[in-house]
N, CA, C, O and CB atoms as a CASP TS submission, in Angstrom:
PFRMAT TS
TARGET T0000
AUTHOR 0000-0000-0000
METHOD Language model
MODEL 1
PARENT N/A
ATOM      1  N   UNK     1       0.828  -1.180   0.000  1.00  0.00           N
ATOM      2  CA  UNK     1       0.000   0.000   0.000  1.00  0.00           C
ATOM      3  C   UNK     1       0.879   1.253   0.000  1.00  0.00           C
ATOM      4  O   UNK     1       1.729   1.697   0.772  1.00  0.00           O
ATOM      5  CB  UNK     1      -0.946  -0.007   1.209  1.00  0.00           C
ATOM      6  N   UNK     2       0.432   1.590  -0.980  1.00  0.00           N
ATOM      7  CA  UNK     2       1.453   3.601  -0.690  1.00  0.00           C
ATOM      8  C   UNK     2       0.375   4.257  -0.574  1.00  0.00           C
ATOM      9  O   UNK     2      -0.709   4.137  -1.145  1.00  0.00           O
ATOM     10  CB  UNK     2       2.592   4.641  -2.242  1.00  0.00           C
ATOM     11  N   UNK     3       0.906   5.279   0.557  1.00  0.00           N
ATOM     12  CA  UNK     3       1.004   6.834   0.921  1.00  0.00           C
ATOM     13  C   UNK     3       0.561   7.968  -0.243  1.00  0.00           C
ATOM     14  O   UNK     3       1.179   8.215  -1.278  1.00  0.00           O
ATOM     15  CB  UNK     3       2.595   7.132   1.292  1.00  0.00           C
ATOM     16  N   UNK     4      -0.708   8.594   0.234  1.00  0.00           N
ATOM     17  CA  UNK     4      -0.676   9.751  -1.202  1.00  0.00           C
ATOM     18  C   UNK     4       0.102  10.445  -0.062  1.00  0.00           C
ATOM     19  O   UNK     4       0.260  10.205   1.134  1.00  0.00           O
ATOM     20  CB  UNK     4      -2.426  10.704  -2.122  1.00  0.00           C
ATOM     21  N   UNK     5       0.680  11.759  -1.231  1.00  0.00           N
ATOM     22  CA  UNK     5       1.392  12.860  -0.825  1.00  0.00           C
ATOM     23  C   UNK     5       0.248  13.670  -0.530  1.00  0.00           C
ATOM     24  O   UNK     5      -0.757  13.565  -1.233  1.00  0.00           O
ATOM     25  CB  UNK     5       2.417  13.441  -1.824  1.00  0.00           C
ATOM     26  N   UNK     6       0.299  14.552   0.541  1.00  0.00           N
ATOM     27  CA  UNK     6      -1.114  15.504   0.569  1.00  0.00           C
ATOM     28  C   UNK     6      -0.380  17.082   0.082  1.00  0.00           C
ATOM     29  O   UNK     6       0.613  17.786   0.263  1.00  0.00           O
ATOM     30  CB  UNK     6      -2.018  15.581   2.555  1.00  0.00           C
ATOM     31  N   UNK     7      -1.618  17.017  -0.623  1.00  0.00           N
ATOM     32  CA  UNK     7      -1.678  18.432  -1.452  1.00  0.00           C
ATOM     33  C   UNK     7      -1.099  19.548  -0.681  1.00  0.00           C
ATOM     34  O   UNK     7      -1.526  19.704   0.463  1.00  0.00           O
ATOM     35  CB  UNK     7      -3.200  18.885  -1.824  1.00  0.00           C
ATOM     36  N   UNK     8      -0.180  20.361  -1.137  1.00  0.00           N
ATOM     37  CA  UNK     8      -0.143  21.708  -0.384  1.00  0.00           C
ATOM     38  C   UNK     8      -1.042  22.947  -1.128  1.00  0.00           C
ATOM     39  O   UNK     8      -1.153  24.061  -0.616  1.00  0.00           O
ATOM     40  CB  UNK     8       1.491  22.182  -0.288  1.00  0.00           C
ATOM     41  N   UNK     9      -1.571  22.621  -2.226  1.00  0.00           N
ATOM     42  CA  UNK     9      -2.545  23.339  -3.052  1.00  0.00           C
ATOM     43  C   UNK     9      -3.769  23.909  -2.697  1.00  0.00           C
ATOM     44  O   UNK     9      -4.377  23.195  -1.900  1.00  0.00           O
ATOM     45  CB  UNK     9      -2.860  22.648  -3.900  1.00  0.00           C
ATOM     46  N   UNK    10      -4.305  24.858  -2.978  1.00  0.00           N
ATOM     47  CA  UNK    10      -5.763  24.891  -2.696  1.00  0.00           C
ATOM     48  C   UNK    10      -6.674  25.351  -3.163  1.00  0.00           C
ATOM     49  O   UNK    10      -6.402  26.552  -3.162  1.00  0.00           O
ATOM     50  CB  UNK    10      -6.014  25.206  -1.910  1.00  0.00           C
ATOM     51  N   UNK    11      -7.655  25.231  -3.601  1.00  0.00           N
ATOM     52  CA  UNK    11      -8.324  25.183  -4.652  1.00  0.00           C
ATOM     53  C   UNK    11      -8.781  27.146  -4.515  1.00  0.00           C
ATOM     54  O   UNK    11      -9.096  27.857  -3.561  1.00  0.00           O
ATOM     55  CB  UNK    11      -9.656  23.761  -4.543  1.00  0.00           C
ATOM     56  N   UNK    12      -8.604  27.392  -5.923  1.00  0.00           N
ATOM     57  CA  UNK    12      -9.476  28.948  -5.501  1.00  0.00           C
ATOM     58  C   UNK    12     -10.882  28.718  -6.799  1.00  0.00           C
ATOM     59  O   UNK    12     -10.874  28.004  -7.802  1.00  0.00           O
ATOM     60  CB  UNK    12      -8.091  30.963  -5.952  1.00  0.00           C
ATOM     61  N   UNK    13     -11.897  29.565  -6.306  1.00  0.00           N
ATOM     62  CA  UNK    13     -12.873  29.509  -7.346  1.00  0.00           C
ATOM     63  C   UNK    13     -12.941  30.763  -8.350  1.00  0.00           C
ATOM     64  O   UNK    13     -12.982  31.960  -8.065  1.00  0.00           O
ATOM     65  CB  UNK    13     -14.184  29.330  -6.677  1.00  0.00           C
ATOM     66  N   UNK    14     -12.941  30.387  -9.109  1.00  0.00           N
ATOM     67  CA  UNK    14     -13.380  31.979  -9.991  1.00  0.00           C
ATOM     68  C   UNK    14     -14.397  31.659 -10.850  1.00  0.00           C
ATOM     69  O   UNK    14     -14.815  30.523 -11.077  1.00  0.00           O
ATOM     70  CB  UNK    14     -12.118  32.755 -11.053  1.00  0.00           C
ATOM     71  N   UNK    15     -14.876  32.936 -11.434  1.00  0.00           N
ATOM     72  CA  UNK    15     -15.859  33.005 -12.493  1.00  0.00           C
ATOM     73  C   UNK    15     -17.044  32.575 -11.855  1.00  0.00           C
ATOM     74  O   UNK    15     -17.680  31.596 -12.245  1.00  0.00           O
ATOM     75  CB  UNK    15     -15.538  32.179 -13.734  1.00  0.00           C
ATOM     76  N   UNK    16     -17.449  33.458 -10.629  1.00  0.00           N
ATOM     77  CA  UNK    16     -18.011  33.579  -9.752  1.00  0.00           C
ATOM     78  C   UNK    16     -18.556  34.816 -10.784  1.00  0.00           C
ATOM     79  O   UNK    16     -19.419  34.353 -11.530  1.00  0.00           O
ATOM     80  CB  UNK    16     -17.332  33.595  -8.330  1.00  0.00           C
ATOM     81  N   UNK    17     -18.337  36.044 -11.002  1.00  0.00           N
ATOM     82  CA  UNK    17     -18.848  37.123 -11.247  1.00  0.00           C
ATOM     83  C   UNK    17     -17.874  37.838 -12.198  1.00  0.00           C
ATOM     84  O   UNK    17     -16.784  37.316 -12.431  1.00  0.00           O
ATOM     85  CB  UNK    17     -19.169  37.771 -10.047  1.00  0.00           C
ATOM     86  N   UNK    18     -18.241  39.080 -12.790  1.00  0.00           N
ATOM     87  CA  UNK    18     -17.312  39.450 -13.509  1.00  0.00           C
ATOM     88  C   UNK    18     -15.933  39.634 -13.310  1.00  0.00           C
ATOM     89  O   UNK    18     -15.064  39.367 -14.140  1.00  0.00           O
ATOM     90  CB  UNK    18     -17.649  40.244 -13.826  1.00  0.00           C
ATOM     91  N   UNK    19     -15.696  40.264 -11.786  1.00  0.00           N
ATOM     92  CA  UNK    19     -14.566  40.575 -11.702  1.00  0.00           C
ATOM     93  C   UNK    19     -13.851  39.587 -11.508  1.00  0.00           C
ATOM     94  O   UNK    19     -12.794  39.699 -12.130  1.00  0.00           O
ATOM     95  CB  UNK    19     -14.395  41.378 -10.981  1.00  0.00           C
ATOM     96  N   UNK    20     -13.942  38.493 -10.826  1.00  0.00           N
ATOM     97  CA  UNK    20     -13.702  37.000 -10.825  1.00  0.00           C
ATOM     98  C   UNK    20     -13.091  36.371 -12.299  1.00  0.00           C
ATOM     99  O   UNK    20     -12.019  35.874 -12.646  1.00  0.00           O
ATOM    100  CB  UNK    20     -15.180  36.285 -10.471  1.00  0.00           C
ATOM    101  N   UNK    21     -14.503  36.709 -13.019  1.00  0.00           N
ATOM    102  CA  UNK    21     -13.627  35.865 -14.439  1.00  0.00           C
ATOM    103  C   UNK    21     -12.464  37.110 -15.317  1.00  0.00           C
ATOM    104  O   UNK    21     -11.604  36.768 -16.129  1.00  0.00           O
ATOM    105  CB  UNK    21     -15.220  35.226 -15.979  1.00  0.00           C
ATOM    106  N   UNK    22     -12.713  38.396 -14.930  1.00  0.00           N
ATOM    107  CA  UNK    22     -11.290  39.521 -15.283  1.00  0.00           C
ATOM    108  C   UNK    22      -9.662  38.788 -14.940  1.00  0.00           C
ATOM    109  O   UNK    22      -8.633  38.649 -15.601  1.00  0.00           O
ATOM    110  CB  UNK    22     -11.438  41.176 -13.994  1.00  0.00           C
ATOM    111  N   UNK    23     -10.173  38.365 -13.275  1.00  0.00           N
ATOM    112  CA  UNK    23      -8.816  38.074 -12.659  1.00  0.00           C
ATOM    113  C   UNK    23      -8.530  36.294 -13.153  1.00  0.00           C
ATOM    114  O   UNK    23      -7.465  35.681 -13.077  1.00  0.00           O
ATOM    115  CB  UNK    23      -8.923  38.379 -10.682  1.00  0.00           C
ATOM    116  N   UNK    24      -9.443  35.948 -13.495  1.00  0.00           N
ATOM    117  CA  UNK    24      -8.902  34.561 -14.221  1.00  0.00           C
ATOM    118  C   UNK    24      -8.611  34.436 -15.059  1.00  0.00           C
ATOM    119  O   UNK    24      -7.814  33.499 -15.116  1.00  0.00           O
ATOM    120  CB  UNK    24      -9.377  33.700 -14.375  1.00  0.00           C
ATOM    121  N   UNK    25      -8.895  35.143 -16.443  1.00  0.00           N
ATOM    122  CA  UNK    25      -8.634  35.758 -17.590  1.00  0.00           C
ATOM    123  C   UNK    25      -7.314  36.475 -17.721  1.00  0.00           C
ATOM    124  O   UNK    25      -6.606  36.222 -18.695  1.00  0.00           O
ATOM    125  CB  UNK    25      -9.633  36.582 -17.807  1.00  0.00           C
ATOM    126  N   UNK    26      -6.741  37.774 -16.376  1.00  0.00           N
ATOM    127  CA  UNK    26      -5.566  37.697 -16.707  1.00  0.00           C
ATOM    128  C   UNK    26      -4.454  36.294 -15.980  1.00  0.00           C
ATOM    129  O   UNK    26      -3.249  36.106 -16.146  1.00  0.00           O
ATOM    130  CB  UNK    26      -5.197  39.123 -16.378  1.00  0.00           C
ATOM    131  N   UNK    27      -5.198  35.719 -15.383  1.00  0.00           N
ATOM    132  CA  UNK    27      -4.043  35.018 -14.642  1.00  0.00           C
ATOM    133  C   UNK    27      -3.380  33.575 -15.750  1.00  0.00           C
ATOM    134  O   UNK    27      -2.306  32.974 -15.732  1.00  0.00           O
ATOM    135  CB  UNK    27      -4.821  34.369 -12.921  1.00  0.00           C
ATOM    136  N   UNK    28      -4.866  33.419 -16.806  1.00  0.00           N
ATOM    137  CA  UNK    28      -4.648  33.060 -17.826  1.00  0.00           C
ATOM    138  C   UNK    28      -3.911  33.427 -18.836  1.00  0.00           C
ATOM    139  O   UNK    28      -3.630  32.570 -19.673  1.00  0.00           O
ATOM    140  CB  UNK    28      -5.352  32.967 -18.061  1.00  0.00           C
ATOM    141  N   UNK    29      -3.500  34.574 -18.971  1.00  0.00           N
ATOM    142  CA  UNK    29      -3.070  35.208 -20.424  1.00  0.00           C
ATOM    143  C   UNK    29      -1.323  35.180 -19.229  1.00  0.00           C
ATOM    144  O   UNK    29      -0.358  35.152 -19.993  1.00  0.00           O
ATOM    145  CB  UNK    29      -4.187  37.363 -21.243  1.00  0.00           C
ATOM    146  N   UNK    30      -1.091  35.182 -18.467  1.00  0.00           N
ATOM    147  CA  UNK    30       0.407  35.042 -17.669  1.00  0.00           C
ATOM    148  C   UNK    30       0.872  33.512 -17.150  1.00  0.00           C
ATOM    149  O   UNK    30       1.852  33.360 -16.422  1.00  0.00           O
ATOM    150  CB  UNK    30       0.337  36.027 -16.197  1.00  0.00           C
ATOM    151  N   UNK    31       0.187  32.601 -17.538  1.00  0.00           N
ATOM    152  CA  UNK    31       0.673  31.270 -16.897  1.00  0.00           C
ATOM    153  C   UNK    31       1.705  30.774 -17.718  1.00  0.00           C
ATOM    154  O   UNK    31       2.417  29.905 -17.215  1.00  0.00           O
ATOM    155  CB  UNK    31      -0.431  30.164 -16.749  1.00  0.00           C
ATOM    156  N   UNK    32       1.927  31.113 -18.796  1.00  0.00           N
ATOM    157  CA  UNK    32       2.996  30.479 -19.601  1.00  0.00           C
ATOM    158  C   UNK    32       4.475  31.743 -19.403  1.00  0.00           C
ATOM    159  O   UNK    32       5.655  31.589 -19.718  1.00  0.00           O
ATOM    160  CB  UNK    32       2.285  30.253 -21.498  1.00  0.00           C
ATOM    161  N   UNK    33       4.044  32.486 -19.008  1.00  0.00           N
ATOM    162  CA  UNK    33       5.903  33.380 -18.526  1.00  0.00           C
ATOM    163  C   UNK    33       6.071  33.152 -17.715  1.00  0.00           C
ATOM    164  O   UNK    33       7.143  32.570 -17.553  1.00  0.00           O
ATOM    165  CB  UNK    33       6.382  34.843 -18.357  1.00  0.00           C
ATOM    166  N   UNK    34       5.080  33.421 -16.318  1.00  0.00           N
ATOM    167  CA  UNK    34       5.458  33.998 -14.920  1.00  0.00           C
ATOM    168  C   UNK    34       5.307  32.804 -14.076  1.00  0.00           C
ATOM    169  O   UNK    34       6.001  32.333 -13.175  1.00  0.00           O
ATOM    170  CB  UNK    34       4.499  35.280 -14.370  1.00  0.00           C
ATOM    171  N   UNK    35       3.998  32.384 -14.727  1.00  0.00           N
ATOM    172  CA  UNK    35       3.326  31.099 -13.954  1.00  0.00           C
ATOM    173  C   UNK    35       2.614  31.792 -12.349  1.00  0.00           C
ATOM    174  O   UNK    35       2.944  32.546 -11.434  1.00  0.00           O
ATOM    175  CB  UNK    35       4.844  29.687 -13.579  1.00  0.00           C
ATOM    176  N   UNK    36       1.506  30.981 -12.764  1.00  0.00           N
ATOM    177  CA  UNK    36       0.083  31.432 -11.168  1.00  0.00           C
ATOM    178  C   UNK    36       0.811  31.298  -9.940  1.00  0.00           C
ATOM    179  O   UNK    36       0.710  32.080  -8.995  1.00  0.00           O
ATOM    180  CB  UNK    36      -1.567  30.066 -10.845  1.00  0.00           C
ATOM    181  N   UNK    37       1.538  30.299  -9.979  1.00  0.00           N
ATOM    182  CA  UNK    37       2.062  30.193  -8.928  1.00  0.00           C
ATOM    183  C   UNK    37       2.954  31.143  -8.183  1.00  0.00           C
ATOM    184  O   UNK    37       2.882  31.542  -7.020  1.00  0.00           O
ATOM    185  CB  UNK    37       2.505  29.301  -9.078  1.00  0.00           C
ATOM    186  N   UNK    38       3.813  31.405  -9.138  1.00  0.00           N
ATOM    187  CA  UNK    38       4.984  32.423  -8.388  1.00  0.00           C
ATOM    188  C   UNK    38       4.652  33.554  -8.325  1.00  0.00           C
ATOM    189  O   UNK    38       5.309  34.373  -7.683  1.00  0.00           O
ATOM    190  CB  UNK    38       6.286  32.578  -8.966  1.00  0.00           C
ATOM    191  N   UNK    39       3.059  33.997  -9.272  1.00  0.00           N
ATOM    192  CA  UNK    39       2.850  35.361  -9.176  1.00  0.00           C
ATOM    193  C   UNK    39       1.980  35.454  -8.058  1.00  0.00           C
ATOM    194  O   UNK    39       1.660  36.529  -7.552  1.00  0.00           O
ATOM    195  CB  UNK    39       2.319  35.998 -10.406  1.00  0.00           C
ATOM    196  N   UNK    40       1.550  34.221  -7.624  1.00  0.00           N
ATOM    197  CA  UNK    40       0.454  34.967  -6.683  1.00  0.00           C
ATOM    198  C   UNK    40       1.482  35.189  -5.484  1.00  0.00           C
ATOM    199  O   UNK    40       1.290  36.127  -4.710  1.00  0.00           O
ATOM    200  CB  UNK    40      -1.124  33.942  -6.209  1.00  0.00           C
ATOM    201  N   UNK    41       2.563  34.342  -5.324  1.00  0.00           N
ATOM    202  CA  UNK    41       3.840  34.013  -4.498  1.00  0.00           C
ATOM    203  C   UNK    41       4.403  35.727  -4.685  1.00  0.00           C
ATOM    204  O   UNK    41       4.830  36.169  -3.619  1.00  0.00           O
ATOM    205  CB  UNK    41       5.050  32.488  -5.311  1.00  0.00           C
ATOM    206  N   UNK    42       4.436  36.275  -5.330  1.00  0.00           N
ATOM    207  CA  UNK    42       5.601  37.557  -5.789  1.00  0.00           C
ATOM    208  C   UNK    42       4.210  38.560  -4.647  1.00  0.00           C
ATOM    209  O   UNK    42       4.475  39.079  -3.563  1.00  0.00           O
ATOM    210  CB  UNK    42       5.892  38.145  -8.387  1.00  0.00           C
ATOM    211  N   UNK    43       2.829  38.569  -5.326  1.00  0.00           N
ATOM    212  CA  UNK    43       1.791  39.150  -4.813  1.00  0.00           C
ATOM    213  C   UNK    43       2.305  39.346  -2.800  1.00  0.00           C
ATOM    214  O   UNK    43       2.407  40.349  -2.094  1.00  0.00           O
ATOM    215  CB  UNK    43       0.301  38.004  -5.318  1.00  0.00           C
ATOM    216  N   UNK    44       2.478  38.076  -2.550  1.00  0.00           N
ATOM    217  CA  UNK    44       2.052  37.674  -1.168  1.00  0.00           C
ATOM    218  C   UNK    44       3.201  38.632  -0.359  1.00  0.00           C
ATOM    219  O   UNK    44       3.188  39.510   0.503  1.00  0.00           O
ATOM    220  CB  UNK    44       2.150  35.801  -0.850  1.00  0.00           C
ATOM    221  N   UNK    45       4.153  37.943  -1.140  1.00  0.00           N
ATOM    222  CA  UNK    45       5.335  38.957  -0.602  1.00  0.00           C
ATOM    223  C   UNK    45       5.678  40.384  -0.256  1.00  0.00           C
ATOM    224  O   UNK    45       6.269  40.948   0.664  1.00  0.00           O
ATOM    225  CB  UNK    45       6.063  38.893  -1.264  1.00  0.00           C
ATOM    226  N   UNK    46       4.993  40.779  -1.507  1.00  0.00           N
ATOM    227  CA  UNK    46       5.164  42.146  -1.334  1.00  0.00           C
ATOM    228  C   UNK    46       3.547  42.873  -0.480  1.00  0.00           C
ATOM    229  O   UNK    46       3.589  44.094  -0.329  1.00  0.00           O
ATOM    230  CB  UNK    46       5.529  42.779  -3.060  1.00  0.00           C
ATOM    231  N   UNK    47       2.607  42.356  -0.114  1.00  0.00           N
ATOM    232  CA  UNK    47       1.456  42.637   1.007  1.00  0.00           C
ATOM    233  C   UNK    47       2.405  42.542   2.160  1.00  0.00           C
ATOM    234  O   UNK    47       2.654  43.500   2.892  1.00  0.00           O
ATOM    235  CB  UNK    47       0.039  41.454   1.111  1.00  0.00           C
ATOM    236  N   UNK    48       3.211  40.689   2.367  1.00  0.00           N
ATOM    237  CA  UNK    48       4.107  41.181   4.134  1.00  0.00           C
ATOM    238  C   UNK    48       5.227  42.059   4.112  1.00  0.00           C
ATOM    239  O   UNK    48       5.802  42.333   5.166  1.00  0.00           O
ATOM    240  CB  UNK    48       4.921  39.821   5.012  1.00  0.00           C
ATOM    241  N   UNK    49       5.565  42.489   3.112  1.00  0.00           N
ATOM    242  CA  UNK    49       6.572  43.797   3.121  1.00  0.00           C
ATOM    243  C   UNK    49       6.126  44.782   3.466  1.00  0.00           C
ATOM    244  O   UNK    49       6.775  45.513   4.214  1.00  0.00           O
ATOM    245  CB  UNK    49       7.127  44.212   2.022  1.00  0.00           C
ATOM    246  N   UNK    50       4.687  45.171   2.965  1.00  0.00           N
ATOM    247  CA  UNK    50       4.106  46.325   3.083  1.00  0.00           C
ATOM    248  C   UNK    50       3.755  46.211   4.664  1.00  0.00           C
ATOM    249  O   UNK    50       3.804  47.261   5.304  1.00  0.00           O
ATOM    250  CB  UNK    50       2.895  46.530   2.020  1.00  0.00           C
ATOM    251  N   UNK    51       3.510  45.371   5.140  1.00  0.00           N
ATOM    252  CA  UNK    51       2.763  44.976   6.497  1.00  0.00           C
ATOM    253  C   UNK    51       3.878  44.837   7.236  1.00  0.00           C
ATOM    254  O   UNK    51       3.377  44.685   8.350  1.00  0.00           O
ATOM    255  CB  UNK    51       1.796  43.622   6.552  1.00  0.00           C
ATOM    256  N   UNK    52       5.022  44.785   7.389  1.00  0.00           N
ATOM    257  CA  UNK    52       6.415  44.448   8.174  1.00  0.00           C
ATOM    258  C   UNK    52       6.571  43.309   8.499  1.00  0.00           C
ATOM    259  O   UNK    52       7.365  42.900   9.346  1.00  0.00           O
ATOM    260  CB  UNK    52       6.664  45.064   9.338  1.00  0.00           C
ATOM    261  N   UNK    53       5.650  42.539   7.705  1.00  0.00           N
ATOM    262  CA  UNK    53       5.962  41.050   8.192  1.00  0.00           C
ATOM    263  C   UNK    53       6.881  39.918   7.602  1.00  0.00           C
ATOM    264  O   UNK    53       6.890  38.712   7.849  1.00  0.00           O
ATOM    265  CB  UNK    53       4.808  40.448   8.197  1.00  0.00           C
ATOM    266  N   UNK    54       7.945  40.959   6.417  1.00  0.00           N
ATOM    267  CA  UNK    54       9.166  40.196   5.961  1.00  0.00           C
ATOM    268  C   UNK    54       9.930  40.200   6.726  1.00  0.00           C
ATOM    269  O   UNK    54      10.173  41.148   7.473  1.00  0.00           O
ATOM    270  CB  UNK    54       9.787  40.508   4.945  1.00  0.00           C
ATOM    271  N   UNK    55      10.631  38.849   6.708  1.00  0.00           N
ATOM    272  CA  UNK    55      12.059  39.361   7.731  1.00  0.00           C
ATOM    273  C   UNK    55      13.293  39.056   6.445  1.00  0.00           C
ATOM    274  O   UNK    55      13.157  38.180   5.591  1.00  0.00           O
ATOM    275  CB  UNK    55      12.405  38.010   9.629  1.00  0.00           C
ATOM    276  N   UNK    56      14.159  39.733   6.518  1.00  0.00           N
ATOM    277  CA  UNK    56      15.524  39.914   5.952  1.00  0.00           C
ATOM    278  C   UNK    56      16.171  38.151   5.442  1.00  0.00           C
ATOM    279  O   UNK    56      16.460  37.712   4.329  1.00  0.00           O
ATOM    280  CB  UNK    56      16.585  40.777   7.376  1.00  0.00           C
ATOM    281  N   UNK    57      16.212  37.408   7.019  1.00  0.00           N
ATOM    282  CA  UNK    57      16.335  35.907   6.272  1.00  0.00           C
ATOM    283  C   UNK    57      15.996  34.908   5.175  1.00  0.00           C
ATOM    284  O   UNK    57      16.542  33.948   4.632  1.00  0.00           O
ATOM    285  CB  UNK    57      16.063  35.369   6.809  1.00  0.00           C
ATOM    286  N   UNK    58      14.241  35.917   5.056  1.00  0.00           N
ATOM    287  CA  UNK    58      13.441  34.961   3.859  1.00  0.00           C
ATOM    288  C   UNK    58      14.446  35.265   2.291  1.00  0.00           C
ATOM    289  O   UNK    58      14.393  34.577   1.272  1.00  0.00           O
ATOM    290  CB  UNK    58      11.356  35.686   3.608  1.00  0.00           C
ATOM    291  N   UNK    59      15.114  36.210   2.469  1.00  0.00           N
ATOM    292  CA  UNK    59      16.138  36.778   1.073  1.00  0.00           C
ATOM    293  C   UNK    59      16.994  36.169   1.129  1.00  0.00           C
ATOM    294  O   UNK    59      17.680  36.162   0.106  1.00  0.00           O
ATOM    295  CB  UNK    59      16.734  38.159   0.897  1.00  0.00           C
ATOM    296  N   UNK    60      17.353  35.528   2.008  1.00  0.00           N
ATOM    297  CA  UNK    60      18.692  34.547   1.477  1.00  0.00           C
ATOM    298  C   UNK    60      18.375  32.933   1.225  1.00  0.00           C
ATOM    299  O   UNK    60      19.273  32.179   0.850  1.00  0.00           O
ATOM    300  CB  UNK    60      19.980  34.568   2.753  1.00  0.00           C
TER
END
């Protein structure tokens, strides 16, 4: 018997409403440069910067 790996993923919904399918639409037209992932990752980062909740270590 094997072990699944559990997801660290999580599901988001869109196309809920307009603005919903805007932000899926662009996140679509950027998945092949930037990729969803690292942008929402680049996003997150720079909210705990703004908030002081980077610390200096996460840069190295």
């Amino acid at each position: 018997m094997t072990k699944r790996k559990q997801s660290l993923k999580q599901p988001i919904s869109f196309k809920e409403n307009i603005r919903d399918l805007a932000i899926y639409n662009y996140l679509e037209s950027i998945k092949n440069t930037l990729g969803k992932s690292n942008y929402v990752k680049n996003l997150v980062e720079e909210d705990m910067r703004k908030k002081g909740l980077w610390k200096d270590e996460y840069d190295s």
